[in-house]
C-alpha positions in Angstrom: 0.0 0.0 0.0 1.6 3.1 -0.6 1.2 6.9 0.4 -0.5 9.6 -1.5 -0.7 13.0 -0.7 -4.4 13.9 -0.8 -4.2 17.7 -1.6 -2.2 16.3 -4.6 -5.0 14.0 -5.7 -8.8 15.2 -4.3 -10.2 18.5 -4.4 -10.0 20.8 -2.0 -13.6 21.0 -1.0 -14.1 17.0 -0.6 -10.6 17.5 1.7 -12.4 19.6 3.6 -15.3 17.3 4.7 -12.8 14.9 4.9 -10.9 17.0 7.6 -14.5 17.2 9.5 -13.7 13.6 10.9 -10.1 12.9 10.8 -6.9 15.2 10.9 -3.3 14.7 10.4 -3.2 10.9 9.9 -3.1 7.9 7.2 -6.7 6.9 5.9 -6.8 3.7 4.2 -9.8 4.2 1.2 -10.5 0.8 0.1 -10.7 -0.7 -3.3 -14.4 -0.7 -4.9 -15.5 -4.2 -4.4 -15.8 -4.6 -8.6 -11.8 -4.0 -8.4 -11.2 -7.2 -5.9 -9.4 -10.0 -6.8 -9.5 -13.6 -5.3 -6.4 -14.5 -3.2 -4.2 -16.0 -5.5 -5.1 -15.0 -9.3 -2.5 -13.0 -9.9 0.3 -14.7 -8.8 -1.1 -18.2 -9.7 -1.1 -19.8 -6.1 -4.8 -20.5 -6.2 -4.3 -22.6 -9.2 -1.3 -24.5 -8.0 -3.4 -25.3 -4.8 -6.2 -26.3 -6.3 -4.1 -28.4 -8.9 -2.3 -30.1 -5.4 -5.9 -30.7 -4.1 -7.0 -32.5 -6.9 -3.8 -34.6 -7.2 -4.7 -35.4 -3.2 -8.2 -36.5 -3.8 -7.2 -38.5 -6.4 -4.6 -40.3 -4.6 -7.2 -41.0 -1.9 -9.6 -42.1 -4.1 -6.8 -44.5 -5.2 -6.2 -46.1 -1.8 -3.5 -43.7 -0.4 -4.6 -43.2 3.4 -4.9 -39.8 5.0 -2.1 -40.5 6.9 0.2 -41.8 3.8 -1.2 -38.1 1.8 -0.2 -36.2 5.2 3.4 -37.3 5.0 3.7 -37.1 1.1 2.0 -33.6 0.9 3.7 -32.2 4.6 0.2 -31.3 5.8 -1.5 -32.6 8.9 -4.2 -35.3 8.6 -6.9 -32.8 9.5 -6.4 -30.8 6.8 -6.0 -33.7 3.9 -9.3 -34.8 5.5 -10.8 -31.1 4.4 -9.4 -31.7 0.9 -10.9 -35.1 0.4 -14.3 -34.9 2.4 -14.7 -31.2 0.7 -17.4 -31.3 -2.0 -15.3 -29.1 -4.3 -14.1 -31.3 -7.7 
C-alpha cells in the first residue's frame, strides 16, 4: 500500500469534509469491491493449490490413506481430511 498526498489528488472542498472527521493521519480508502481479486489470481497460487488438491483427492480415491497423503504432501491429517471430504471437484 503506498502513500498519496491527498491535496495532490482530491479537491479541496471534498478534503475539507474529509478534515470534518479525521486530521493529520493515514486513511486507508479501500478498493471498490468490482476491483477485488480472489487470493491467488494473480500470482497463480490459487491454481497450484487447487491443482495439489485434486492430485490429493485422487490419490485417496486411489487407496492412499490420510495418513500416507499427510506425510507425502507435509500437511497434517486434518487438513487432507478437508481436501478429500470437501465437496469441491
Amino acid at each position: 500500500m503506498k502513500y498519496m498526498n491527498a491535496s495532490k489528488v482530491l479537491p479541496e472542498k471534498l478534503i475539507v469534509e474529509i478534515q470534518k472527521y479525521i486530521q493529520g493521519e493515514t486513511l486507508y480508502i479501500p478498493k471498490q469491491e468490482t476491483e477485488y481479486r480472489k487470493w491467488g489470481t494473480s500470482s497463480g497460487g490459487r491454481r497450484l493449490l487447487d491443482l495439489r488438491n485434486t492430485d490429493i483427492r485422487n490419490s485417496f480415491i486411489s487407496g492412499n490413506s490420510i495418513q500416507q497423503l499427510a506425510e507425502e504432501y507435509y500437511l497434517s491429517p486434518e487438513t487432507i481430511k478437508k481436501i478429500v471430504y470437501s465437496h469441491k471437484k
